[in-house]
Every structure is written in C-alpha cells, then in structure tokens.
Steps between C-alpha positions, in 0.01 A plus 500: 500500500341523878225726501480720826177601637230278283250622745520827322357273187253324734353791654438671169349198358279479765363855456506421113385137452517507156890570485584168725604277178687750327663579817551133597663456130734771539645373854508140353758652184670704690583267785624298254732804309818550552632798343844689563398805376197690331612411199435091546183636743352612110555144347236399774333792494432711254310728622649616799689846532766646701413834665821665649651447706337273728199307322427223294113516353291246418175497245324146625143456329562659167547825621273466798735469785801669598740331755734710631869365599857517578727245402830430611649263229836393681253345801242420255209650706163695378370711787165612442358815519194602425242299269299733326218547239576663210329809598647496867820471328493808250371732812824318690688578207393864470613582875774347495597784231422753691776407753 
C-alpha cells in the first residue's frame, strides 16, 4: 500500500522521540501490505479497528499509539490522519461523539 502524508508520522515522532521505531515499523509493514479489504487489513494487523464510516485505527506501541487513517482498498492507499497518543486519542475519541 502507498502511504499518504508520512510527514504526519514524522512530525509526531519528532515531538515524541520515543515513538520513532514503532512508528518506523508500522510504515515499513504497511508499505509492504496489500489488503483488498478490512478483512485481509486484520491478517496484518490485528489490532486495528474500523470506526464508521470513514476510519481505519491503528494501536502501534502496544497500545501506546494511535494512527488514525482512511484506506481506500481498490487504489491501495493509507492516508494518514492524525497520529496520536493514547490519551490524545480517547479525548479525540470522546468529541468526536459528541458530534
């Protein structure tokens, strides 16, 4: 798959040093993915989740980091989000409720 928008990964990274190699590992397998649907995504990943309609979450970091996607499977592209901690991401989480 082609990531879009790794500088979403390297700006984060930068902020969070400590994140770069699990970040780095997750670009690496999913560059190298290619899934049709979420379905195959969860043989690669098993931790990731679909949140209708629109996103595909990642846990990177055992549980640490959330990356934040869309994916469109029939042009095998991950666009990137956000990149979040796991705390950023339940306060993310909690407005995007509200809406």
């Amino acid at each position: 798959m082609r990531i879009i928008s790794r500088s979403a990964l390297v700006d984060f990274w930068n902020i969070h040093p400590e994140a770069k190699d699990k970040l780095e590992a997750w670009y690496r397998t999913c560059k190298t993915c290619s899934a049709g649907s979420f379905h195959e995504l969860k043989q690669t990943f098993q931790t990731a989740d679909y949140v209708p309609k629109l996103f595909t979450v990642f846990d990177v970091g055992g549980n640490d980091y959330r990356i934040v996607t869309v994916i469109h499977y029939d042009k095998q592209r991950v666009f990137v989000r956000e990149v979040f901690t796991h705390t950023q991401y339940d306060r993310w989480t909690k407005q995007n409720r509200r809406k």
